[in-house]
C-alpha positions as a LaTeX table, in Angstrom:
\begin{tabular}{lrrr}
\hline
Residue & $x$ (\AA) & $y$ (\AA) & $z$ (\AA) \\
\hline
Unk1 & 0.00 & 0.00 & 0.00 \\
Unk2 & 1.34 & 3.06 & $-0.98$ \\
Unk3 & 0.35 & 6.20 & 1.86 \\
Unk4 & $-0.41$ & 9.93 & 0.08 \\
Unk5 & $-2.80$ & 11.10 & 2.77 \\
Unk6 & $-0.83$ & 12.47 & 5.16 \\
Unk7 & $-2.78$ & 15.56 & 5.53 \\
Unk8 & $-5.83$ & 13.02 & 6.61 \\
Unk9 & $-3.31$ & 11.83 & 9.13 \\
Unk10 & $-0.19$ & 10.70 & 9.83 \\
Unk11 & 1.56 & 7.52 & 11.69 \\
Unk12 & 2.54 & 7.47 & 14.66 \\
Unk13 & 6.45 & 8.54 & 15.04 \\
Unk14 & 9.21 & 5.97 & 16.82 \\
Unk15 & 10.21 & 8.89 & 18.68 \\
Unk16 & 6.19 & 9.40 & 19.75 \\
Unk17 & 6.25 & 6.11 & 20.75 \\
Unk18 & 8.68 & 5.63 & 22.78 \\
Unk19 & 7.76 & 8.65 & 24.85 \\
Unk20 & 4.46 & 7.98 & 25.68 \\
Unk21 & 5.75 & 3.99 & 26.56 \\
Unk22 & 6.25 & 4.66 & 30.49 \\
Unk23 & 2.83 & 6.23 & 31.05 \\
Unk24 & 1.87 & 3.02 & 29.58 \\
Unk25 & 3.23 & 0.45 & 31.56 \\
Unk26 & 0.53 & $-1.36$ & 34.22 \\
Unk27 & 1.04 & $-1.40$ & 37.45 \\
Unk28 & 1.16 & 0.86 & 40.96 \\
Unk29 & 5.36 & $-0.36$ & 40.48 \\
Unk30 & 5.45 & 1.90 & 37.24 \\
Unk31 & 4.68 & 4.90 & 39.00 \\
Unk32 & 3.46 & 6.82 & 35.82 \\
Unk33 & $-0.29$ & 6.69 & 36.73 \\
Unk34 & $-0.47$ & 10.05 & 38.74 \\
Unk35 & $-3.08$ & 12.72 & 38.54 \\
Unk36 & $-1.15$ & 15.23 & 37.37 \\
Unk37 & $-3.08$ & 17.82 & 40.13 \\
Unk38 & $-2.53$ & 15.36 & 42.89 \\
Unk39 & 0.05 & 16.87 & 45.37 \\
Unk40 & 1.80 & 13.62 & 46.00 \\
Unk41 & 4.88 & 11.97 & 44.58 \\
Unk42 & 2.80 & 10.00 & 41.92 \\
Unk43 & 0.76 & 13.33 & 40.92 \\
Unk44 & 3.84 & 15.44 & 40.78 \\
Unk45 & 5.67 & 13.37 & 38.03 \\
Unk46 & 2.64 & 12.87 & 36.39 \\
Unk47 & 2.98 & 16.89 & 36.47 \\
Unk48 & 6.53 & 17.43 & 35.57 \\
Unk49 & 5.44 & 15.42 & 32.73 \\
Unk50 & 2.75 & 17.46 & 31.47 \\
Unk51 & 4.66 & 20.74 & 32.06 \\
Unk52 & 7.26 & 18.94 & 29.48 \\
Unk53 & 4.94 & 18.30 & 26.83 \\
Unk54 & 3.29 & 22.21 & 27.47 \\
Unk55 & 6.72 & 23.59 & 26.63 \\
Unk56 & 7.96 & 21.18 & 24.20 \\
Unk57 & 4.94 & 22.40 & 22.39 \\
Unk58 & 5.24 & 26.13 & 23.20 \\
Unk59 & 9.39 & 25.75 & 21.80 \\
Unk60 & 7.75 & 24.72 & 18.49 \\
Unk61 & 5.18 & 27.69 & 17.67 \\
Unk62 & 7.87 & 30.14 & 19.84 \\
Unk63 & 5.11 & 30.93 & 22.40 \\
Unk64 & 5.28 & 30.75 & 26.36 \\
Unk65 & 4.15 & 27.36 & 27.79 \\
Unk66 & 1.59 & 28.80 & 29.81 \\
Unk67 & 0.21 & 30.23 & 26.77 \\
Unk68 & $-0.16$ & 26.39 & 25.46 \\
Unk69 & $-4.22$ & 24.45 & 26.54 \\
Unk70 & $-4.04$ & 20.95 & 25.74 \\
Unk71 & $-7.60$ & 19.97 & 24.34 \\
Unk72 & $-8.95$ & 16.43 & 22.96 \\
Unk73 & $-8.64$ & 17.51 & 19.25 \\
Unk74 & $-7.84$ & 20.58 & 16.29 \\
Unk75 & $-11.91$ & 20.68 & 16.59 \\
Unk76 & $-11.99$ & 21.33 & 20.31 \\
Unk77 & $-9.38$ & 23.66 & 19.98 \\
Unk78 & $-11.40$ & 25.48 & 16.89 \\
Unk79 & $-14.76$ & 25.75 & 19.21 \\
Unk80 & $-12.78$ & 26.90 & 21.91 \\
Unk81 & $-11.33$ & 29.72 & 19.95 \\
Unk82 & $-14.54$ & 31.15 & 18.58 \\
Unk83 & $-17.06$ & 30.22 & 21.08 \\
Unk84 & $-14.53$ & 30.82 & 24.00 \\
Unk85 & $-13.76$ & 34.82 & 22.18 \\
Unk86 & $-17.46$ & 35.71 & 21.52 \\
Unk87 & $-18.74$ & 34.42 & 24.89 \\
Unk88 & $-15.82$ & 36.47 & 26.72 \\
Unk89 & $-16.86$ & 39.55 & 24.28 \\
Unk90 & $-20.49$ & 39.53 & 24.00 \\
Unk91 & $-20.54$ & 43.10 & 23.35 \\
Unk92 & $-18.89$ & 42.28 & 20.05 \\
Unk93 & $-21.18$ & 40.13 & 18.29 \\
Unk94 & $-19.59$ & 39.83 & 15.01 \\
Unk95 & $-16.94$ & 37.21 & 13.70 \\
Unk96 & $-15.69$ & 36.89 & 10.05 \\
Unk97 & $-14.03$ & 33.51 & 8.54 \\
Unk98 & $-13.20$ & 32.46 & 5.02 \\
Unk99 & $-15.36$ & 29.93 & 2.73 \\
Unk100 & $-12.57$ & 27.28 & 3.05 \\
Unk101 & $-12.57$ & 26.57 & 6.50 \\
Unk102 & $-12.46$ & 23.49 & 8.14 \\
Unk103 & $-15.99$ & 22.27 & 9.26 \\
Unk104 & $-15.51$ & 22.60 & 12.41 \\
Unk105 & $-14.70$ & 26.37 & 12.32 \\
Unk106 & $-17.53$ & 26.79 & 9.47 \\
Unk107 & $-19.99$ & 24.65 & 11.80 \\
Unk108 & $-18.95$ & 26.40 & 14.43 \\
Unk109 & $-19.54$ & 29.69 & 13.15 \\
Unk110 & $-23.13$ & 28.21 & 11.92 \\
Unk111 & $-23.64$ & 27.38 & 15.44 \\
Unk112 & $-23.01$ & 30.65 & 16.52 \\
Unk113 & $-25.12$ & 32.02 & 13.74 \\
Unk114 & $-28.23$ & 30.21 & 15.30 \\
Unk115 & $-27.61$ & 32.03 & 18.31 \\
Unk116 & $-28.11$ & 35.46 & 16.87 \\
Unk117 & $-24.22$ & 36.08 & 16.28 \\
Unk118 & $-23.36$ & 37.55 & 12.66 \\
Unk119 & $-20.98$ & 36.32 & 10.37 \\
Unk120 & $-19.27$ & 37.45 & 7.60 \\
Unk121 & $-17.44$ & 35.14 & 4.91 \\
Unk122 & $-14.11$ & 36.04 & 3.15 \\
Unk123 & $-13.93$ & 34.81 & $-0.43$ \\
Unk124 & $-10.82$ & 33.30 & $-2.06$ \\
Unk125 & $-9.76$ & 33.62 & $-5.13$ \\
Unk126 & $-8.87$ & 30.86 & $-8.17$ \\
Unk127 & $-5.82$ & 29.77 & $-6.47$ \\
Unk128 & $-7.77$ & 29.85 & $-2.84$ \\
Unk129 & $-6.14$ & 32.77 & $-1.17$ \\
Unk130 & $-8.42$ & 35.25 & 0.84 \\
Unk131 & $-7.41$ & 39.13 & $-0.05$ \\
Unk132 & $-6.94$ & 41.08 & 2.64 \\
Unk133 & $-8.69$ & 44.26 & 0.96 \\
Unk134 & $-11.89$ & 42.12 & 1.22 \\
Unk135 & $-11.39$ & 41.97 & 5.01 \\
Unk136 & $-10.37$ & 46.12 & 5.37 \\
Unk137 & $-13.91$ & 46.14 & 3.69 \\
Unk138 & $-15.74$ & 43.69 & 5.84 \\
Unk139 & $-14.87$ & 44.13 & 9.12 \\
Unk140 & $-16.41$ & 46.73 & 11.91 \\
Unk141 & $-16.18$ & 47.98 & 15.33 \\
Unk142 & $-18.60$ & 45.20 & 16.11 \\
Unk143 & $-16.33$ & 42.32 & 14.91 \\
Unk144 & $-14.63$ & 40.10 & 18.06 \\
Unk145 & $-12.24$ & 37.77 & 16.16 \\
Unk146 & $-11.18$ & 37.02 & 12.38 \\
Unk147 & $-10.68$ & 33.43 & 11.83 \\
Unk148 & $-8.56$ & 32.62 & 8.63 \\
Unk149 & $-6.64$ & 28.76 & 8.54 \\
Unk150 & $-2.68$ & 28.66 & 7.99 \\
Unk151 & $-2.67$ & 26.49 & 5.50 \\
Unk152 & $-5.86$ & 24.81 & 3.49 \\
Unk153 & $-5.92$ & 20.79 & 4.21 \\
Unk154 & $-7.04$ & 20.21 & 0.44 \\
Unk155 & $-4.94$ & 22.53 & $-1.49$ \\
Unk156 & $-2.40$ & 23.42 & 0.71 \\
Unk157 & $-2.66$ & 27.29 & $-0.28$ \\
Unk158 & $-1.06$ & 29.41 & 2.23 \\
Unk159 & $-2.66$ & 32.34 & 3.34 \\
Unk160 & $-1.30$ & 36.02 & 4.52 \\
Unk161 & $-2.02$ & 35.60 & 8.11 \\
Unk162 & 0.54 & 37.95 & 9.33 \\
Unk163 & $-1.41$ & 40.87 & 7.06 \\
Unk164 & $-4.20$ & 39.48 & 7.89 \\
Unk165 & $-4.13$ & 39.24 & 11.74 \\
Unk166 & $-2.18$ & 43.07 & 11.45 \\
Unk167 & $-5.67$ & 44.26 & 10.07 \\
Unk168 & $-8.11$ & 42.70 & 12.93 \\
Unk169 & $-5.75$ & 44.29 & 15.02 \\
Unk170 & $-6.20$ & 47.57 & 13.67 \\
Unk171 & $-9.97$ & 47.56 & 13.86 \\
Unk172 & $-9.60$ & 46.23 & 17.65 \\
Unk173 & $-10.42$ & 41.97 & 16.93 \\
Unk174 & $-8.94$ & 39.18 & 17.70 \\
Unk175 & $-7.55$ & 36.79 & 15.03 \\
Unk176 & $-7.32$ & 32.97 & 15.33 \\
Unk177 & $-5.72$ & 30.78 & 12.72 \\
Unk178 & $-6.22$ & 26.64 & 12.33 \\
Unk179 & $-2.22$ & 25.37 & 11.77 \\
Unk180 & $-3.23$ & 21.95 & 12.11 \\
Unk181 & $-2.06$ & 21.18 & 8.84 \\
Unk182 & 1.02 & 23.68 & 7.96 \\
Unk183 & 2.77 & 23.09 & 11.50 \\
Unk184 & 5.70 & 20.38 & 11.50 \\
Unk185 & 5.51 & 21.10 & 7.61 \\
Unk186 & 6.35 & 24.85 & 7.70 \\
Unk187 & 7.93 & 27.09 & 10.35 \\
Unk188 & 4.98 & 28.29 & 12.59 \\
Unk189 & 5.71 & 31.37 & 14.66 \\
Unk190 & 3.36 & 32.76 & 16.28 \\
Unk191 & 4.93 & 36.26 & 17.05 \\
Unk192 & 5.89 & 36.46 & 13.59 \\
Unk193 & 2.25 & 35.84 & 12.23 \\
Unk194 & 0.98 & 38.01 & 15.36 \\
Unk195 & $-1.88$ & 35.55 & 15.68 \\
Unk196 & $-3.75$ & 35.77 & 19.14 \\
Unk197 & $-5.06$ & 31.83 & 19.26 \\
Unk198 & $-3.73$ & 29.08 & 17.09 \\
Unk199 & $-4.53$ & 25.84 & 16.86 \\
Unk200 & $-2.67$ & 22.47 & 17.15 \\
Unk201 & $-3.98$ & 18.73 & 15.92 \\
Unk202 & $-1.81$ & 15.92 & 17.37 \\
Unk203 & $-2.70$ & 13.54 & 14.60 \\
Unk204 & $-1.53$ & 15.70 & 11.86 \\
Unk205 & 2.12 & 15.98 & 13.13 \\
Unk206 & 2.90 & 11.72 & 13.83 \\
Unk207 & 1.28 & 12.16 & 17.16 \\
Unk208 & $-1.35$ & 10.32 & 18.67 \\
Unk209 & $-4.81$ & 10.87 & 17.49 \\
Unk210 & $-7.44$ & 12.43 & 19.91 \\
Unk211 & $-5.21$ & 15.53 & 21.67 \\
Unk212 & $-4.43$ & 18.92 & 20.15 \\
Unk213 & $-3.71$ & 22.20 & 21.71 \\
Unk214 & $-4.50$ & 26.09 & 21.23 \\
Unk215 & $-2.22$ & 29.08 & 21.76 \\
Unk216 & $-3.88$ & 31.80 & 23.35 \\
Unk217 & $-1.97$ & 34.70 & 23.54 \\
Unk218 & $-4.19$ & 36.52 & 26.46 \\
Unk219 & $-5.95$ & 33.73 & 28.56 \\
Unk220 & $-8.50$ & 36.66 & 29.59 \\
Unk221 & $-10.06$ & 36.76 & 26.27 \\
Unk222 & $-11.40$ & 33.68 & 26.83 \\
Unk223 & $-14.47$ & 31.84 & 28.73 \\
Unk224 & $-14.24$ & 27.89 & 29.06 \\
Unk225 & $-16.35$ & 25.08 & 26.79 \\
Unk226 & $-16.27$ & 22.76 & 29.55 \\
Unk227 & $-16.46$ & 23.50 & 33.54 \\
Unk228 & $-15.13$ & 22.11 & 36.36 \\
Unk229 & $-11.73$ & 21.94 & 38.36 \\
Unk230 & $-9.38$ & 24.31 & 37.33 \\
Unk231 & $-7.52$ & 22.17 & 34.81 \\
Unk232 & $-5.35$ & 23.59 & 32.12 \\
Unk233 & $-5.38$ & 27.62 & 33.64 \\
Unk234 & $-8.96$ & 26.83 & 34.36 \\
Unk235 & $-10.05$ & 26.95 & 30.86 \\
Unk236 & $-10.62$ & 22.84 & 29.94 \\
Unk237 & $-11.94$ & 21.47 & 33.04 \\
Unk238 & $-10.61$ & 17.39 & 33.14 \\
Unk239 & $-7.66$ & 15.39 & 34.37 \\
Unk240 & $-5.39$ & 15.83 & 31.88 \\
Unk241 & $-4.88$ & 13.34 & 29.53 \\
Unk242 & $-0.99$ & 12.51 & 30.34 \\
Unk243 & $-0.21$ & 10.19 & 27.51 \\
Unk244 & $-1.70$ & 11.65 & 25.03 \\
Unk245 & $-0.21$ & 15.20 & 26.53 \\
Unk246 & 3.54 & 13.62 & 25.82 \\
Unk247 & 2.77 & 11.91 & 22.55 \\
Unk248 & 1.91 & 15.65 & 21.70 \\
Unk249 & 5.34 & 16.74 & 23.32 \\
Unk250 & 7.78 & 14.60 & 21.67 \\
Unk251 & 6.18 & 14.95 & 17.92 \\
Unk252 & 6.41 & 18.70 & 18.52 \\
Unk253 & 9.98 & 18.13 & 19.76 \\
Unk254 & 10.85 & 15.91 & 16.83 \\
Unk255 & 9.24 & 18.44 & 14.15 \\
Unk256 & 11.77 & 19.53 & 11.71 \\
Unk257 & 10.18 & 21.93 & 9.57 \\
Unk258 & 13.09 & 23.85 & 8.37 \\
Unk259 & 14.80 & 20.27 & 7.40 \\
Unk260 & 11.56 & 18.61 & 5.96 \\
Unk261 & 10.05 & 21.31 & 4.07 \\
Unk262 & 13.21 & 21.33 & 1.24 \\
Unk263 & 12.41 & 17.31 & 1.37 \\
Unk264 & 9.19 & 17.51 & 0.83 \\
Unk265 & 8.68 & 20.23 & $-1.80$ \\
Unk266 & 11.37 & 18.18 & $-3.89$ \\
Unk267 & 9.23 & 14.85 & $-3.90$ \\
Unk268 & 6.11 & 16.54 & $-4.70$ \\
Unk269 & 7.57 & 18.44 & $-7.30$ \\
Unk270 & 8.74 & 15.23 & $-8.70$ \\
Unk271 & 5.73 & 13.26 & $-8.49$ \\
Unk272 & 4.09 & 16.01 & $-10.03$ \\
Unk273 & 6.55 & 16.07 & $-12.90$ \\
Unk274 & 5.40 & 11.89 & $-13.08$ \\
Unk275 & 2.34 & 12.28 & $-13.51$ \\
Unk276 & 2.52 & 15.69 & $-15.85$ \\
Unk277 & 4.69 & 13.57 & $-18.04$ \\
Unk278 & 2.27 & 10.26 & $-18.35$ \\
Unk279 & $-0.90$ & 12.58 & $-18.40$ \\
Unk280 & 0.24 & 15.41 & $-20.18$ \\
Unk281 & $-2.39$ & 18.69 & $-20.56$ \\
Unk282 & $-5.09$ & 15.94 & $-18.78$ \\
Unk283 & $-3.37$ & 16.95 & $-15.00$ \\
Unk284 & $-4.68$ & 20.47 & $-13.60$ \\
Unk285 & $-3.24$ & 21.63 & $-10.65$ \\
Unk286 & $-5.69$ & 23.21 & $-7.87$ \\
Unk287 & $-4.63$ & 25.47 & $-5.22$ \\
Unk288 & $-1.56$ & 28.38 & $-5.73$ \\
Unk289 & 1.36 & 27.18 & $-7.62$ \\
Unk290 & 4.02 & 28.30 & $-5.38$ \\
Unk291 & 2.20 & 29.47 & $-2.32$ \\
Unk292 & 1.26 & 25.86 & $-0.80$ \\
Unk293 & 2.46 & 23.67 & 1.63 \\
Unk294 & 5.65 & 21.68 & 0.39 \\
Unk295 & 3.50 & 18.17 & 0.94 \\
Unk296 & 0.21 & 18.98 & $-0.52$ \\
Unk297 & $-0.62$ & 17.91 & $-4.04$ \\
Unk298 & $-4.12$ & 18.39 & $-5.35$ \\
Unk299 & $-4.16$ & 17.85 & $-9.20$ \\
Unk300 & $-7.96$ & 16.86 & $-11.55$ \\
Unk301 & $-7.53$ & 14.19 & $-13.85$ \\
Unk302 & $-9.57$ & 15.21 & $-16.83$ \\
Unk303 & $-12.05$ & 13.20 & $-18.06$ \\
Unk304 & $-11.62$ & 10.94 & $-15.00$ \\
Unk305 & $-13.84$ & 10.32 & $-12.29$ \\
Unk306 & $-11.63$ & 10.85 & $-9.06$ \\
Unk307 & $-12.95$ & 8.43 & $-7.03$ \\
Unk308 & $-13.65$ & 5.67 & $-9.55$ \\
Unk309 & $-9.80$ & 6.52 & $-10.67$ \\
Unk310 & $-8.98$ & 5.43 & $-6.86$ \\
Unk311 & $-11.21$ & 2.81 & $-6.68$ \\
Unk312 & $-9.10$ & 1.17 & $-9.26$ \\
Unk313 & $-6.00$ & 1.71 & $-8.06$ \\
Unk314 & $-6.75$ & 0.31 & $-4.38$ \\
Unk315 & $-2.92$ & 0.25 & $-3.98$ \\
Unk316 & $-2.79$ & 3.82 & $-3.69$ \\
Unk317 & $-4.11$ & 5.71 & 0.16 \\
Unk318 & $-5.27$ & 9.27 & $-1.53$ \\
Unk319 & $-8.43$ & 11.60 & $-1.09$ \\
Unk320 & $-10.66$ & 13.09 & $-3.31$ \\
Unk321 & $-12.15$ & 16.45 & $-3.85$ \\
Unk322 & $-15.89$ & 15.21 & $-4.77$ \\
Unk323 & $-18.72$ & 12.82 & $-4.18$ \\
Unk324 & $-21.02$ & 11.46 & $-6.66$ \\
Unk325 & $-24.80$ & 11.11 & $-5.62$ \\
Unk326 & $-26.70$ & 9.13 & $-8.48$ \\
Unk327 & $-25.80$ & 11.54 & $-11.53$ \\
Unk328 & $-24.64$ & 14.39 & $-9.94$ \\
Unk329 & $-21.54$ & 15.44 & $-8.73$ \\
Unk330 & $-21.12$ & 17.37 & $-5.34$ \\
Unk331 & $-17.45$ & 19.34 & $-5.33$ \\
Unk332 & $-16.40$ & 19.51 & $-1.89$ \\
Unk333 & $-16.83$ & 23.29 & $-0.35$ \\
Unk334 & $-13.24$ & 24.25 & $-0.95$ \\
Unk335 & $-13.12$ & 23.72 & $-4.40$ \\
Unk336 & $-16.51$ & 25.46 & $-4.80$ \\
Unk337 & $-15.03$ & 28.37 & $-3.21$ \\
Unk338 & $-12.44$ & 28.29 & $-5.64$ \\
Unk339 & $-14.61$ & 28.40 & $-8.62$ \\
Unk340 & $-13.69$ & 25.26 & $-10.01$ \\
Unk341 & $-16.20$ & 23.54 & $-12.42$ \\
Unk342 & $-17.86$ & 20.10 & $-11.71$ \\
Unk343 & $-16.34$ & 18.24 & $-14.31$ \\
Unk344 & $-12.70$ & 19.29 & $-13.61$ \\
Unk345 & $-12.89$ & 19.07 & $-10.02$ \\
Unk346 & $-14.66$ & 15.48 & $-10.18$ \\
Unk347 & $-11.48$ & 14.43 & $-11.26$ \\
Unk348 & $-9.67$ & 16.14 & $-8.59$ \\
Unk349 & $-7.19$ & 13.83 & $-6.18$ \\
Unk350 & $-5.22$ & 15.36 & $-3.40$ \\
Unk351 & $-2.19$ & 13.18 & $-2.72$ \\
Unk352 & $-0.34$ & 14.50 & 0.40 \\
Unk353 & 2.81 & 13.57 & 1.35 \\
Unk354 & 4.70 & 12.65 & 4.63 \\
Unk355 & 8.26 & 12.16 & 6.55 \\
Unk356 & 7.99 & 8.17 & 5.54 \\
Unk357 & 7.32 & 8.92 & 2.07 \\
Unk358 & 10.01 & 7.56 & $-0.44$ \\
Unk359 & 10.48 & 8.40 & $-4.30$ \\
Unk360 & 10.11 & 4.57 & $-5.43$ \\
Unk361 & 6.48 & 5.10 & $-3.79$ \\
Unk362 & 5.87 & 8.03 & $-5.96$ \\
Unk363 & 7.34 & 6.14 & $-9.04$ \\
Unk364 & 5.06 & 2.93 & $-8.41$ \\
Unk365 & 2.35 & 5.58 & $-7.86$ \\
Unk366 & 2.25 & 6.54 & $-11.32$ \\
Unk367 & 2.41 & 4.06 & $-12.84$ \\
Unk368 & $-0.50$ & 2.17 & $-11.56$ \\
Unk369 & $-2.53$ & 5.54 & $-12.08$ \\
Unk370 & $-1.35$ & 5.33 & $-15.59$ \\
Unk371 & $-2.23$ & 1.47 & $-16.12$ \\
Unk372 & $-6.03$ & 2.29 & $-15.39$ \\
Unk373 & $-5.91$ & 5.64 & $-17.43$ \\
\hline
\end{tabular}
């Protein structure tokens, strides 16, 4: 089986692994059990622990550790960000987003909407970047936080945030971006993007699935999801989840974006080059040409069905970009957003790239997607 879906999610690293293995082990001997908030010996490491995954996380986006929640997921971490913000700020009822969300900012912000909050879309253009004169124009006194993602999971596009979190902060909003998928594959700073939340998905960067994190800048701006004790600054009520907290810790600590990201870019460029070469004029590339992240991949097969072109070619771990409901076609939002028409982006594939992937993979790749062609 050959695995292109690393932006669905990625394996588990060695170095993951083996970190998480003594909080593991069975037994009262192992002493790796602790509640981290119990005072004792056991609690206490449990604790040290914890603060060691906070800060290896923290090193990675350049924030302070006690900036750093640990959540269940990049979802929880999205809700918290918007429905934490506009709770805490009532007297701002307003939040703007982009069309190309993930759902669980867009459903989010639909949630909110049933509430009697308002909220304003950003468009993006062919290549799926939002222009910041659109969001000069669209946002008001009223408006408590701009949400705008990193980096889009389907096309990998790469959006301004640093201009665009300079502007909310102009007009007196917050700004929150989703880096679930651009951190561990880019460099991810969050003075340098001058973001006030950011979130984190485990799964995304070889940790385990089921914890993520968000980076919020001021604590204050926010009011808690769930209540309780006064776990994680008293903002995610729960006994913290101390495996999953250090499987978090040592993938952040193992990222190498600055080393990967040359990697990368060179093996997708090449694959691309494969299958540009065996399909000719046929491939169409969707998303920005250079702007992207160095992984992502998402090309439309002309005159192919993308997920009958998969189907035969069961080899080959890859997502697609539509869905086909008796005769029609149904694009997936993000390529809606980006204007493209049903029968190009029914052939659309995104094949997304990892740390484990090699060139022969690529190679074998195209050729079976040529044998069914």
């Amino acid at each position: 089986m050959i695995y292109l879906d690393y932006n669905a999610t990625t394996p588990l690293a060695p170095e993951v692994e083996e970190a998480m293995k003594p909080f593991v082990k069975s037994g009262l001997e192992a002493g790796n059990f602790g509640n981290p908030s119990s005072a004792h010996r056991y609690g206490k490491k449990a604790g040290r622990a914890v603060d060691r995954a906070r800060r290896q996380v923290a090193e990675l986006i350049n924030a302070n550790p006690g900036q750093v929640l640990f959540t269940s997921c990049g979802s929880e971490s999205n809700n918290l960000a918007l429905k934490g913000t506009v709770v805490a700020g009532e007297e701002k009822p307003h939040l703007i987003t982009s069309r190309i969300e993930h759902p669980s900012v867009l459903q989010t912000c639909d949630a909110l909407e049933n509430r009697g909050y308002e909220v304003d879309y950003l468009e993006v253009d062919v290549t799926g970047l939002v222009d910041p004169n659109q969001l000069r124009a669209m946002i008001r006194p009223e408006t408590r936080i701009v949400s705008v993602m990193h980096a889009n999971n389907e096309v990998g596009t790469i959006q301004p945030v640093a201009e665009l979190a300079e502007i909310a902060h102009n007009h007196g909003a917050l700004f929150h971006t989703d880096a679930a998928q651009s951190l561990g594959k880019i460099e991810v700073d969050v003075d340098e993007l001058g973001v006030d939340l950011l979130t984190v998905a485990g799964h995304k960067l070889y940790a385990p699935k089921g914890v993520g994190a968000l980076y919020a800048r001021d604590k204050s701006e926010l009011e808690p999801l769930i209540h309780g004790a006064g776990h994680e600054f008293g903002l995610r009520a729960g006994t913290e989840n101390l495996i999953l907290d250090v499987g978090l810790g040592a993938a952040c600590r193992r990222a190498r974006p600055d080393e990967e990201a040359p990697q990368l870019e060179e093996k997708r460029d090449y694959f691309h080059e494969l299958l540009k070469n065996k399909f000719g004029d046929d491939v169409v590339l969707n998303g920005h040409p250079h702007r992207r992240l160095p992984n992502t991949l998402n090309i439309s097969f002309r005159g192919w069905d993308a997920n009958d072109l998969l189907k035969h070619t069961e080899e080959i771990a890859a997502s697609t970009g539509s869905a086909c409901h008796s005769d029609s076609v149904e694009l997936s939002p993000v390529l809606k957003a980006l204007g493209i028409d049903n029968e190009t982006g029914k052939g659309a594939v995104r094949f997304s790239l990892g740390r484990y992937t090699k060139k022969t993979d690529l190679e074998e790749a195209a050729e079976k997607l040529e044998k069914v062609s």
